[in-house]
Structures are given as C-alpha cells and as structure tokens.
VOPAGU-2260 file (C-alpha; in pm, 1 decimal, decimal comma):
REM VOPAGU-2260
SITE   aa  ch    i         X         Y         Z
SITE  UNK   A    0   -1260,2    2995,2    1516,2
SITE  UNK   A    1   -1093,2    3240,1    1260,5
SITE  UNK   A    2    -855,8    3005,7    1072,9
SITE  UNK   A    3    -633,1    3347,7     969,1
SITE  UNK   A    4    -588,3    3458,9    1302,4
SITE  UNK   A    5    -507,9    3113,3    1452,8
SITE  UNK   A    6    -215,5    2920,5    1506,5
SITE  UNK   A    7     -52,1    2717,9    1799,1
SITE  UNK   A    8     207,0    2814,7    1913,0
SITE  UNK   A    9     383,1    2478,9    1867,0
SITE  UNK   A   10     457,5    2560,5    1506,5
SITE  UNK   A   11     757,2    2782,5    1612,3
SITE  UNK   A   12     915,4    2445,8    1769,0
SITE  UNK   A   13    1181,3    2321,6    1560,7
SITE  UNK   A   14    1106,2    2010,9    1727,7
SITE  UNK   A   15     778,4    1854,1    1724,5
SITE  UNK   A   16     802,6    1756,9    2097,9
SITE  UNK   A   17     885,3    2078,0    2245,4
SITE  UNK   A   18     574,0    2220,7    2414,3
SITE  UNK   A   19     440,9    2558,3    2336,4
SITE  UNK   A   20     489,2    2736,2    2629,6
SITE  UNK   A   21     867,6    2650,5    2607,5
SITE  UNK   A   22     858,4    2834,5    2324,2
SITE  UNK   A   23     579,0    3121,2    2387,7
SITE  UNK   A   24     882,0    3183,7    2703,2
SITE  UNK   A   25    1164,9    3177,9    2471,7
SITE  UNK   A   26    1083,8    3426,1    2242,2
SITE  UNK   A   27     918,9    3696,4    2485,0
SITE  UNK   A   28    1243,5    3666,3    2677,0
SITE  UNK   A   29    1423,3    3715,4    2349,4
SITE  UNK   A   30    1198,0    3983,7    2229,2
SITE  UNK   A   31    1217,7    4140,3    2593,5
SITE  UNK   A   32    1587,7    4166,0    2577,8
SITE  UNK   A   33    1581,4    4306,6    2225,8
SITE  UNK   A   34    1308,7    4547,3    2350,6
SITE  UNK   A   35    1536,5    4655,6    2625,1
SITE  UNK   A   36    1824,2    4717,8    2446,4
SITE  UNK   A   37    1602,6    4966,2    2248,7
SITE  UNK   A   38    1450,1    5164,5    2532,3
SITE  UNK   A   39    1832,1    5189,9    2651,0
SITE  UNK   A   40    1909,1    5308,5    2343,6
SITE  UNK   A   41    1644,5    5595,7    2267,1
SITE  UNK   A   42    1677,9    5650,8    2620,4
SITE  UNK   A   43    1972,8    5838,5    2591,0
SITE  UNK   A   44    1902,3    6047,5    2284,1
SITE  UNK   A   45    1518,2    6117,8    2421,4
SITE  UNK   A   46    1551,6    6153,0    2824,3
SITE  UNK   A   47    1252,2    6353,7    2873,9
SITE  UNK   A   48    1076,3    6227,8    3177,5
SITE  UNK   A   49     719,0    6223,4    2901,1
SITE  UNK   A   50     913,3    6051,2    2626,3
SITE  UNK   A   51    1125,6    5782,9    2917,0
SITE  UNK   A   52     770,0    5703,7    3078,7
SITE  UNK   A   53     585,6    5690,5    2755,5
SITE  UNK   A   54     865,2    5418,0    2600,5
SITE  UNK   A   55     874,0    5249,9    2908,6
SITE  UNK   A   56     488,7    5171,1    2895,0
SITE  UNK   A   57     523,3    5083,2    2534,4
SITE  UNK   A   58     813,9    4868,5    2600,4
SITE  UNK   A   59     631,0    4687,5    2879,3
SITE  UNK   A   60     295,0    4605,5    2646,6
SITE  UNK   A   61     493,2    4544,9    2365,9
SITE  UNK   A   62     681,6    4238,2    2570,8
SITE  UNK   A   63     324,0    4142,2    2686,6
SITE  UNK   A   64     191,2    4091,0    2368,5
SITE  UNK   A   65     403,6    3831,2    2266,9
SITE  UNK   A   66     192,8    3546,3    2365,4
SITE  UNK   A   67    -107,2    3689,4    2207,0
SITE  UNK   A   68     134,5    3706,0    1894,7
SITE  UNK   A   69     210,1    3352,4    1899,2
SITE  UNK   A   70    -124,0    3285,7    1898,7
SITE  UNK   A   71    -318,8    3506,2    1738,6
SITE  UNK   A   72     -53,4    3650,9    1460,7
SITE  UNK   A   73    -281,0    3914,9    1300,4
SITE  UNK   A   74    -410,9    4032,8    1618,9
SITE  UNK   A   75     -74,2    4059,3    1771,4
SITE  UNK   A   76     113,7    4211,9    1505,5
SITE  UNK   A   77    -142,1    4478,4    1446,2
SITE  UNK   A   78    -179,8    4575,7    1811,1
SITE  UNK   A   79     207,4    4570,7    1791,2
SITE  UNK   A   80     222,8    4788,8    1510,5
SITE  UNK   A   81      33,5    5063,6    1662,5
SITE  UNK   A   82     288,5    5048,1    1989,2
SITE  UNK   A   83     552,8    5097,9    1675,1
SITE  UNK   A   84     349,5    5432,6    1573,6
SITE  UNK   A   85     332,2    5563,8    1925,3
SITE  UNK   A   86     739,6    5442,6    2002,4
SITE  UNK   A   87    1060,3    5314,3    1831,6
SITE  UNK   A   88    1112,3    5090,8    2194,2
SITE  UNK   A   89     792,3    4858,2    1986,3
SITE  UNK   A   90     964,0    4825,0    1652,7
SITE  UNK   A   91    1147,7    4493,2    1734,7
SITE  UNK   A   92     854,9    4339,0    1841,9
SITE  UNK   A   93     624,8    4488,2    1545,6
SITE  UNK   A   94     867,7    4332,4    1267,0
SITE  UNK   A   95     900,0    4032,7    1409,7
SITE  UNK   A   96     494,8    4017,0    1429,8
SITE  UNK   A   97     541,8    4105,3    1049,6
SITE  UNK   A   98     771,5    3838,8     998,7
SITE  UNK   A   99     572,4    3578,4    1171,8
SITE  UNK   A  100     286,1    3684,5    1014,9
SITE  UNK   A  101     470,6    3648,5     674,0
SITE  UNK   A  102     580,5    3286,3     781,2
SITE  UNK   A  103     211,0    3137,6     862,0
SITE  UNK   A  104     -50,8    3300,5     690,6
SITE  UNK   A  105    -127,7    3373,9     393,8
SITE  UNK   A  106      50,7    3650,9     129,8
SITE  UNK   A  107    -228,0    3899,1      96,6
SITE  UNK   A  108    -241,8    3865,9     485,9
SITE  UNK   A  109      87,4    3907,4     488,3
SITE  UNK   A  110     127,6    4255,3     272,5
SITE  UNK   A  111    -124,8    4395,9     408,1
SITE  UNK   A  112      21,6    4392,0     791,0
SITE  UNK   A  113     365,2    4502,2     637,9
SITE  UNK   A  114     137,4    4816,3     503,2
SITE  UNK   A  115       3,0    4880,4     811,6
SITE  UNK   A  116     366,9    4857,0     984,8
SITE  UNK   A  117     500,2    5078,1     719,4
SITE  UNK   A  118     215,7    5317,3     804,8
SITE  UNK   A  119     302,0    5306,7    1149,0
SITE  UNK   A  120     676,0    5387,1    1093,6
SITE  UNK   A  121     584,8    5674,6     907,5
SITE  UNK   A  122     410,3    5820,7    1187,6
SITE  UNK   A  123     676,0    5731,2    1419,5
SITE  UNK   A  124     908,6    5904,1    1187,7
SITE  UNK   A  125     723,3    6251,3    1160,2
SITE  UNK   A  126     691,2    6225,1    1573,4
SITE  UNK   A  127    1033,5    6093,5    1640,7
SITE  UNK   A  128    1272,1    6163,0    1420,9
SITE  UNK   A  129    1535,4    5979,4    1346,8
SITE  UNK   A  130    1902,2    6118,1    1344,3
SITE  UNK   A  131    2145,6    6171,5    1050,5
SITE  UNK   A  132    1809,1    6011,2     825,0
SITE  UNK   A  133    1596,6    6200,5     641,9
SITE  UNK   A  134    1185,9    6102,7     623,4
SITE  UNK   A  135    1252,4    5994,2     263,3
SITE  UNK   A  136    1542,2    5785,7     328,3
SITE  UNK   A  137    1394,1    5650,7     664,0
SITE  UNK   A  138    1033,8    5551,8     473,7
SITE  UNK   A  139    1239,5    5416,1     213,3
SITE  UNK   A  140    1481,2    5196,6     481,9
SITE  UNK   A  141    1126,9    5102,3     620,8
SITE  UNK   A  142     992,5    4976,7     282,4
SITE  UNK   A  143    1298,4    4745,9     236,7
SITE  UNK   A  144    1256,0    4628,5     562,1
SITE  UNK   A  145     929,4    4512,6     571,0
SITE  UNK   A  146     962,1    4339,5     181,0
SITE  UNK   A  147    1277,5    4195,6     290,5
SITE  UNK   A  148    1043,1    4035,1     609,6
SITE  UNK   A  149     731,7    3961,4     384,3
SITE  UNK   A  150     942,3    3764,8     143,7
SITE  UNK   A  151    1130,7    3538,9     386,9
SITE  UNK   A  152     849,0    3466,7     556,7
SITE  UNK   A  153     697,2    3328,4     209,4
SITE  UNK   A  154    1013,0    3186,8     107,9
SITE  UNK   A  155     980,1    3006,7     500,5
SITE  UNK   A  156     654,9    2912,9     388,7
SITE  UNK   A  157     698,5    2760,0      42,1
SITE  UNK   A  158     979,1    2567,5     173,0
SITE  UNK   A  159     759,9    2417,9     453,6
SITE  UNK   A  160     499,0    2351,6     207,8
SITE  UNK   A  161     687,7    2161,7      18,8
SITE  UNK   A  162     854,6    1959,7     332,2
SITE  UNK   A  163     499,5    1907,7     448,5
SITE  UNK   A  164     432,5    1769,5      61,1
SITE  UNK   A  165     699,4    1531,9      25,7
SITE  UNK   A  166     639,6    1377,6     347,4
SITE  UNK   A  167     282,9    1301,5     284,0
SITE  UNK   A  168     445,6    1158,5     -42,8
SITE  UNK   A  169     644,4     948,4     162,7
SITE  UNK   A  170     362,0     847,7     364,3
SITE  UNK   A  171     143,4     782,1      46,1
SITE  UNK   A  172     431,2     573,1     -79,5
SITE  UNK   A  173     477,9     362,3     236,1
SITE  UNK   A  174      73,6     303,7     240,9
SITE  UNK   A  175     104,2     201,7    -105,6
SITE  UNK   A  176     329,5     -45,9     -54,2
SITE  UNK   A  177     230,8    -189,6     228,1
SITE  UNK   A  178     -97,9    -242,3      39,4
SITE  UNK   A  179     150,8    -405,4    -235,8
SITE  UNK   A  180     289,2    -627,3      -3,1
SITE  UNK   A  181     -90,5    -691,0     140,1
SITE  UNK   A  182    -213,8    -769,0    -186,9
SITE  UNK   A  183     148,1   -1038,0    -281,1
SITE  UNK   A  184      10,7   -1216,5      71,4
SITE  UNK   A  185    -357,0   -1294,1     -47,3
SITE  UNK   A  186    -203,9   -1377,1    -405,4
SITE  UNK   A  187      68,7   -1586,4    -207,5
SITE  UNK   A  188    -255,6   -1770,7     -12,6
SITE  UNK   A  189    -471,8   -1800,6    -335,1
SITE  UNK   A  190    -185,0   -1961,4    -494,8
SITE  UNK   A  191    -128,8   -2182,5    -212,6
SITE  UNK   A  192    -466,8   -2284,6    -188,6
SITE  UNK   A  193    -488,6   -2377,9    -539,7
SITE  UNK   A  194    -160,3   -2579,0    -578,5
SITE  UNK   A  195    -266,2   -2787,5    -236,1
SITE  UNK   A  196    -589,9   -2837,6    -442,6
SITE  UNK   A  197    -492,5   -2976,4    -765,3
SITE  UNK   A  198    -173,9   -3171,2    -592,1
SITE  UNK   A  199    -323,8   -3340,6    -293,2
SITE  UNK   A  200    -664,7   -3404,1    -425,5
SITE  UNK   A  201    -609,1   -3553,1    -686,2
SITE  UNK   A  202    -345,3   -3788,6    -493,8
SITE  UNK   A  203    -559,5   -3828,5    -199,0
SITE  UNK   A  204    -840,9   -3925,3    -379,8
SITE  UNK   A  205    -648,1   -4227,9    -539,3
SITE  UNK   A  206    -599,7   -4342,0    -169,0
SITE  UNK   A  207    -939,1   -4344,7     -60,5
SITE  UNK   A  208   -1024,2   -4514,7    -340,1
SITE  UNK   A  209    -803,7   -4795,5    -287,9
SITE  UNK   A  210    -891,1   -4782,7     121,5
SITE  UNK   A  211   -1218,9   -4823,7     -32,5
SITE  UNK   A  212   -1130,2   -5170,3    -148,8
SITE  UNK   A  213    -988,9   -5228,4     134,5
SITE  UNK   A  214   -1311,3   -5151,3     331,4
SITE  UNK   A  215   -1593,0   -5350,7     123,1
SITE  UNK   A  216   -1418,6   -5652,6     -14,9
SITE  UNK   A  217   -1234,0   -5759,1     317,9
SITE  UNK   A  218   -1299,6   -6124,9     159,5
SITE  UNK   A  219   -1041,4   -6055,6    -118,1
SITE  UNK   A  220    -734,0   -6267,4    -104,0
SITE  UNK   A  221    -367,1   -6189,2     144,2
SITE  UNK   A  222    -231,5   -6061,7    -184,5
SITE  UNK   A  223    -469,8   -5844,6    -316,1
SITE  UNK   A  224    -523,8   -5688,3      -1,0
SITE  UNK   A  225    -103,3   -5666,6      64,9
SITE  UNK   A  226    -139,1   -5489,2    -306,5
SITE  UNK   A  227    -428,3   -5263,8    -188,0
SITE  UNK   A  228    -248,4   -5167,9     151,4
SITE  UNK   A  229      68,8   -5086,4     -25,2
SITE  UNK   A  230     -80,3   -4880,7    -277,5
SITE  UNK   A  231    -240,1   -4676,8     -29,3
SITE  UNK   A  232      86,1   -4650,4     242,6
SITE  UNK   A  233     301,2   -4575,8    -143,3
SITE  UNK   A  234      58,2   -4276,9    -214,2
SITE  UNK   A  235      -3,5   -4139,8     122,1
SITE  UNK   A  236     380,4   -4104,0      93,7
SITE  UNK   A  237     388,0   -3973,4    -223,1
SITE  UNK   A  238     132,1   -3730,0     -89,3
SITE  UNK   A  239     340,4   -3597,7     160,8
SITE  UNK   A  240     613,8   -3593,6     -72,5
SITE  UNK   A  241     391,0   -3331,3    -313,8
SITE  UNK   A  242     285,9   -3104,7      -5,9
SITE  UNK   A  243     696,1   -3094,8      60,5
SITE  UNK   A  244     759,0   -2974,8    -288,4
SITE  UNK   A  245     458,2   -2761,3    -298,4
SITE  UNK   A  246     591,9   -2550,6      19,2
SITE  UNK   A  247     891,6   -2559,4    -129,2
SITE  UNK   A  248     827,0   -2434,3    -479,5
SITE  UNK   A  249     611,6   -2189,2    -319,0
SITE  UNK   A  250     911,8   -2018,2     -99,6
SITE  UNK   A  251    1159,3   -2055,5    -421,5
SITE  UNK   A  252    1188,3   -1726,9    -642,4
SITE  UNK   A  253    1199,8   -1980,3    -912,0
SITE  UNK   A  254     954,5   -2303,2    -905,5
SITE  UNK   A  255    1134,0   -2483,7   -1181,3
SITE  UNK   A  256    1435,9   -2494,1    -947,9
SITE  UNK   A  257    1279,7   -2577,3    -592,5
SITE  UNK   A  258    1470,7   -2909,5    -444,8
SITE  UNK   A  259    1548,6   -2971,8    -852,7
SITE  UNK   A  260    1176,7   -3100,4    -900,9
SITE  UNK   A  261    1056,4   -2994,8   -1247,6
SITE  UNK   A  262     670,4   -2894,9   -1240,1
SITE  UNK   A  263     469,8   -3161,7   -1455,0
SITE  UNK   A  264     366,1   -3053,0   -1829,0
SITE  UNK   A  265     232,4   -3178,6   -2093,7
SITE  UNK   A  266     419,3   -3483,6   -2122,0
SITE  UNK   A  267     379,1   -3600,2   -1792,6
SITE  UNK   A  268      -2,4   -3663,1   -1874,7
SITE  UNK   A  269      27,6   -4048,5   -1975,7
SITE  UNK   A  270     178,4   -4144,5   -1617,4
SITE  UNK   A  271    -113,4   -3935,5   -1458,2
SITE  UNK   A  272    -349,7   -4133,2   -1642,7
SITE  UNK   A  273    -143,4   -4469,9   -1549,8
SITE  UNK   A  274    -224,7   -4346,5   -1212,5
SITE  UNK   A  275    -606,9   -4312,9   -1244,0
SITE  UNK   A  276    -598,4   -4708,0   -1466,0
SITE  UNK   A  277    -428,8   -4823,7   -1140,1
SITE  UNK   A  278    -687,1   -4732,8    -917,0
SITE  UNK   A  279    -961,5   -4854,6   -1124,0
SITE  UNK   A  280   -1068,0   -4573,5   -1333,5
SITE  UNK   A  281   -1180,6   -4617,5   -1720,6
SITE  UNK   A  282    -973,0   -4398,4   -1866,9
SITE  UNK   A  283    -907,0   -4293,5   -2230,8
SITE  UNK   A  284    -652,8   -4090,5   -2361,7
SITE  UNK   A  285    -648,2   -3950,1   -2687,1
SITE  UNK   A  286    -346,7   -3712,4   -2785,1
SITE  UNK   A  287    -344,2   -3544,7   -3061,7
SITE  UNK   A  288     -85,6   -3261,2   -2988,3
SITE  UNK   A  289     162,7   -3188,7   -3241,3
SITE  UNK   A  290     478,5   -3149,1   -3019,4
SITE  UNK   A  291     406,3   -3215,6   -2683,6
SITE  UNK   A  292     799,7   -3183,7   -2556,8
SITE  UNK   A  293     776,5   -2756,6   -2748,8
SITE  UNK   A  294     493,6   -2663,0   -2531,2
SITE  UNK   A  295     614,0   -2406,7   -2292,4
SITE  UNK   A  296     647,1   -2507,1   -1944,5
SITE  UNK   A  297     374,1   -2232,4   -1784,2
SITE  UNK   A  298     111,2   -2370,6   -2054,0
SITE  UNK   A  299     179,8   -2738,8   -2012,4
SITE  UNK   A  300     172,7   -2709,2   -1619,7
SITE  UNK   A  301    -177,1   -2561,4   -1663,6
SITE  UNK   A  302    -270,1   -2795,7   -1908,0
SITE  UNK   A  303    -178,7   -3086,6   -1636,9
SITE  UNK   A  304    -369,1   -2915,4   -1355,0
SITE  UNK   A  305    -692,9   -2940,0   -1583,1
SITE  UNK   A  306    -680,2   -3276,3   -1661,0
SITE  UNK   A  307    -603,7   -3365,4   -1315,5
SITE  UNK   A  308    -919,3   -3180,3   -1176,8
SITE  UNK   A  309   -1107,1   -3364,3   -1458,4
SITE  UNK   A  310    -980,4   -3697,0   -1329,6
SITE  UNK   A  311   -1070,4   -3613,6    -950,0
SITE  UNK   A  312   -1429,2   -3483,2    -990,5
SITE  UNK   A  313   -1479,9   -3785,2   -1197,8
SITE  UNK   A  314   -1339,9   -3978,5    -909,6
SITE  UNK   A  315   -1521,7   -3849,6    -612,3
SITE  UNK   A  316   -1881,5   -3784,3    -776,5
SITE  UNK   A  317   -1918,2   -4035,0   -1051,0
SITE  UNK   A  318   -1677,1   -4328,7    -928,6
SITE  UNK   A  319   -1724,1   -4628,2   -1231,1
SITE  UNK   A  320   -1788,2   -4456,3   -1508,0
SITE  UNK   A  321   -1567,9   -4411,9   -1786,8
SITE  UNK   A  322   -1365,6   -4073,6   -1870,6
SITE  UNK   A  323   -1284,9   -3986,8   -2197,3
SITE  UNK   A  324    -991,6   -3711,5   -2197,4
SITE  UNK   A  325    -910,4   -3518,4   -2557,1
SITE  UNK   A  326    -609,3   -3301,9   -2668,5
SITE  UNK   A  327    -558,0   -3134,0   -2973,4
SITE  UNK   A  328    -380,6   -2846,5   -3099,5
SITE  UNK   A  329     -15,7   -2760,8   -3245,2
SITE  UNK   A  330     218,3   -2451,2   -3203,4
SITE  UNK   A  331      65,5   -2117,9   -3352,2
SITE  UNK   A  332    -286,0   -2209,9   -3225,6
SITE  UNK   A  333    -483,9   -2309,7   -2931,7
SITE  UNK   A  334    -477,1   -2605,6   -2686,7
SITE  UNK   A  335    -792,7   -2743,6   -2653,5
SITE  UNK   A  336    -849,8   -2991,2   -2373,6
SITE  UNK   A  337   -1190,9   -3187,4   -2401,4
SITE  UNK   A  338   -1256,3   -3420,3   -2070,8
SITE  UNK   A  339   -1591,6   -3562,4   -2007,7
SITE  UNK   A  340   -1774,2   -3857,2   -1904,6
SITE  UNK   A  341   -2098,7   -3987,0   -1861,9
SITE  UNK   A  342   -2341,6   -3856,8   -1567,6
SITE  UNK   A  343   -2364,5   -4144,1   -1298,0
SITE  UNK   A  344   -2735,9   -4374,7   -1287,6
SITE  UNK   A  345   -2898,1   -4293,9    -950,8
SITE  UNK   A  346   -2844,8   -4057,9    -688,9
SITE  UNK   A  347   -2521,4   -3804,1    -757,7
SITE  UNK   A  348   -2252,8   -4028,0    -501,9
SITE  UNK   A  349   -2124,4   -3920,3    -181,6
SITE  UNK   A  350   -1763,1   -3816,1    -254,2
SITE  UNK   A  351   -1514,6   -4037,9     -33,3
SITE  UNK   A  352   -1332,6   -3736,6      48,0
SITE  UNK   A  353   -1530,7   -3443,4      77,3
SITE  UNK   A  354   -1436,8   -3139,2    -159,7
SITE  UNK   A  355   -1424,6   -2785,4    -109,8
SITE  UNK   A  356   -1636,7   -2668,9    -345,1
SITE  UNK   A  357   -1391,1   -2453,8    -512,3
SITE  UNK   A  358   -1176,0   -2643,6    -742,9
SITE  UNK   A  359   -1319,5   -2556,9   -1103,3
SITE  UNK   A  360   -1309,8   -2207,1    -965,4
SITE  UNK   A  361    -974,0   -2173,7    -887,6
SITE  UNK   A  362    -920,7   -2395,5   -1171,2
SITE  UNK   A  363   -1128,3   -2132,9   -1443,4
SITE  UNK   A  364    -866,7   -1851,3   -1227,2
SITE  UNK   A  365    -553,9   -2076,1   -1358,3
SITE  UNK   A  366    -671,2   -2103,4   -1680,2
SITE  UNK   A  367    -739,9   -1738,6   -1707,1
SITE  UNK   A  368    -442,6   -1597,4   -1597,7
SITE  UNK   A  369    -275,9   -1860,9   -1856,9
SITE  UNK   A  370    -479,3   -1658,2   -2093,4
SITE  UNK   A  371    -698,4   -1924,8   -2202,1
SITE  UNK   A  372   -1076,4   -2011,4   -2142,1
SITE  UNK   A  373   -1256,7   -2287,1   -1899,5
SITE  UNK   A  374   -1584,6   -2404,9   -1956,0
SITE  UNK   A  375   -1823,7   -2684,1   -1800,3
SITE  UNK   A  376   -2140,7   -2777,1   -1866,4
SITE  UNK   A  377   -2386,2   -3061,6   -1852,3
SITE  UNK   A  378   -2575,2   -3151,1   -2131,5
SITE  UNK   A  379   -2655,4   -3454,2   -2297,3
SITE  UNK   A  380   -2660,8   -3662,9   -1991,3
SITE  UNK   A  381   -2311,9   -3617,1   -1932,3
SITE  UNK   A  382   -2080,0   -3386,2   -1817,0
SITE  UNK   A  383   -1834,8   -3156,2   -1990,4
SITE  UNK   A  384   -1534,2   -2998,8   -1905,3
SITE  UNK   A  385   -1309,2   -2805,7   -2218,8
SITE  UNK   A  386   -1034,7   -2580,7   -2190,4
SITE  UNK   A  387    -840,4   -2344,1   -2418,7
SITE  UNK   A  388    -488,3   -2193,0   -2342,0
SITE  UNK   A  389    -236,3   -2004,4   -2595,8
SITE  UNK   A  390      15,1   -2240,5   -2779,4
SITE  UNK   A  391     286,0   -1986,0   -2845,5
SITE  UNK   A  392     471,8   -2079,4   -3212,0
C-alpha cells in the first residue's frame, strides 16, 4: 500500500469515535453545496448551453471525487485539479484537495500538488477569463492562495505532531511510573520479608528451644517445667507482639515513630544476648565500641539485625556450642562485627524450626545498602561470620 497516498478517512474526525463515513458524507455534502453555489454563479456570466453542460459534468465528478479524496489525498486532489483546468465550478473542491493534502502528507508532497493546482488555474484563466482581473493579477491571487493553503495545512500538521508527541509523553510518563510504583511493591515485599526474618526467627527460635526442654526432659521437676512453659507462652507473645510492630513500622512513613516503638540499635545488644543466656546458649560478648549511645540509629539497627542472625543460625544448626560475638570500632571509622563459633561434632543438626534458606542473603542485602560489607566463611573448623558498616564521625 502507498503510505503517501493513504489515509483513513477517520483522521478528519474531530472525535476519535465518529466513523468515517459520517464524515466522508459530511464533507461531500459540504463540498457539494459549495460546488453548487459556483455552477450558479458562472452560470449566469457563461450561459452557453457548451459551457452550462460542460460545468455541470465537472461539477457532478468533482462532488464524486470526494470520497476518493478522503482516501486517497494525492490521487484525489490531482484528478481534482485537472476538473479545476477544464472549469472554475471544480476550484472549491481542488483547494480543498490542496489543503488536505497540505494537512496529512508530507511538505514536498504538499508543494508540489499546489504547483500542479496553480498550473491548472492558469489554464483555466487563459480559457475562462475572469472579469475585472487581469491574467497577472489572477495567477498572482492564485499563488497566494495556494501558499496561504500549503502553509496551514503544515502549520495543522506541526501542531498535531506535537499533540500526538506530548501524549505519547504522557503515556511514557504514566508507564514509567507505574513501573515506579511496581518496583516500591517488590522493595515493600523484600523489606517485609527480611524484617519478618530477622524479628520472628530469631524469637521463634528461642521458643522451640525451650519447647524442646519441654519435650525430652518431661522428668524435670513442676517448677522447672512451670518456668519452661512460661517462657515459651511469654515469647510466643512477645512474638506476636514483634509481627504487630513490624506491620506497623512497615505502613508508617516514619519507622522510628510507628505505635512509639523505637527500632533496636546498638545498645540494645546486651538484652539480646540476655535473651540467648536464658535459653541456654553460651554466649560471649565482648564490646569494644567507643560510644555505643552516638551510633546513628540506621547503622546500629543493622548492626542488631547481624548479630541476631548470628545468634539464630548458631541456634538452629549448631545448638550447644559456644558463640563468641566481637565489636569494635569508634566514630570516624568502621564497625566491625566478628561472630563465630565452633562447627558442631557429628552430623550438621536438624534445625528445630526449619529456615528458609535466605537469611545471610537478605542479611549481606542489609548490610549493603547500609554501605558496609558481609562476609562468612568456614575455616578452621569453625564458622565465621564478620561485618563492616560506616561509623559516621
């Protein structure tokens, strides 16, 4: 199909609903009436029977070839320009083929049917003559004529270029952000998933240790087992109390202010150790931090969630053995966090609560959006886990 001479006849609706042949009607009744008018005219200053019939039959094809003008615009306006050569009854139509011709094709195209209709008023001016105008004046009428249609039909079609531009700006725009608003969901998820990670498992794992107890030493005495069952019923409350402020720090624009629960930092570290000595781990904590109270509150919140991963993989895969947790650094340098403990004898244990698999990798994410480092390693028969994260002076 021949792109230039091509175009639905839809793009004449000023509404994109309007069908085509409502508007392929419209304008060949317009152009009929306007073709009328002009027979009636010349009629009266040419009423030869020749001239009358040879207008009339002009007239009629130039009202025919409307539809092929709407489209085909090259087609019809040069078949409508040669009606305009043979009789002044086809020069409405003929312009307003230049005109639409001007609108949707391109400039060259666009010229060089104006030429052609100049051409064809020329003739039409050495055959028919045109009272109280001489040929000069009437070519030069013509010329005007034809730029004045050339040039709003590429003004027309600069401005609907550039309508057509900003809309598929505005339709870039909207895709872009609702790929924003795609991408704050998964982030939203991801963050979700880790905080239920490094809160509940951590908690969870206490209980099952102590339901543990509960399970294998069912000789133990009333009280010990009245200790055991409290502990667990006091931290599978304390559990649910965590998921509450995790949902709830997760809808709040600002976590440090959800239900006025600070996040833990640095400083909070001895009571989660307390936590793990309760349940029966070996623990040892040695601090060696400066200024625990400057660290900033993003940094110290990290700094928390790595220990407290360290402390529940040391739970769940080697319960017994003792964990040795390190921390060292000062404002204006680095805090290094150095947790390990030795690799279990036998068989690696079955964790009481089964893991996901993915907590040192969300973990290493935390850490390197805090703009620090996460490492672990075993070597030496036991196994290694050291962080670094930005102490701000």
């Amino acid at each position: 199909m021949n792109l230039v001479d091509c175009a639905p006849a839809e793009v004449m609706s000023p509404r994109a609903g309007v069908p085509g042949r409502v508007v392929t009607t419209v304008v060949t009744i317009v152009m009929t009436a306007m073709t009328a008018l002009a027979f009636w005219g010349h009629s009266d200053a040419h009423g030869t029977t020749t001239v009358l019939l040879l207008d009339l039959v002009v007239g009629t094809a130039a009202c025919a070839l409307m539809p092929v003008l709407l489209h085909r615009p090259v087609t019809g306006a040069l078949a409508l320009t040669v009606l305009a050569a043979l009789s002044p009854v086809a020069t409405p139509t003929a312009t307003f083929g230049a005109s639409y011709v001007a609108r949707w094709r391109r400039f060259p195209v666009a010229v060089a049917v104006a030429v052609a209709g100049v051409g064809a008023h020329a003739i039409q001016g050495v055959s028919r003559p045109q009272g109280g105008l001489s040929f000069g004046w009437w070519v030069f009428v013509v010329v005007v004529a034809y730029a004045a249609l050339v040039g709003w039909g590429a003004l027309g079609q600069a401005r609907r270029s550039l309508i057509v531009s900003l809309r598929e700006r505005a339709h870039r725009a909207e895709a872009e952000q609702g790929r924003r608003v795609a991408e704050a969901r998964v982030a939203e998820r991801a963050q979700i998933a880790r905080e239920m990670h490094d809160v509940l498992a951590h908690r969870l794992s206490l209980v099952a240790t102590y339901a543990g107890a509960l399970e294998f030493r069912p000789d133990a005495s009333p009280e010990k087992l009245s200790r055991a069952a409290g502990v667990v019923r006091a931290g599978v409350h304390e559990a649910l109390d965590e998921l509450r402020e995790v949902i709830s720090l997760l809808r709040d624009d600002d976590p440090e202010a959800a239900d006025g629960r600070p996040q833990p930092v640095l400083t909070d570290l001895p009571r989660l150790v307390g936590e793990s000595l309760d349940a029966g781990m070996r623990v040892r904590l040695d601090d060696r931090t400066a200024d625990p109270a400057a660290m900033p509150a993003t940094t110290g919140r990290t700094a928390y969630r790595v220990v407290q991963e360290g402390l529940t993989n040391a739970r769940k895969h080697a319960p017994g053995v003792p964990v040795e947790v390190t921390l060292d650094g000062r404002p204006g340098t680095d805090l290094v966090i150095d947790l390990r403990n030795p690799l279990p004898d036998g068989p690696p244990a079955v964790p009481a609560i089964p893991g996901s698999g993915t907590g040192l990798i969300g973990l290493t994410e935390r850490v390197r959006l805090a703009g620090g480092r996460l490492d672990h390693e075993i070597t030496s028969g036991e196994f290694r886990l050291r962080a670094s994260l930005p102490w701000p002076a």
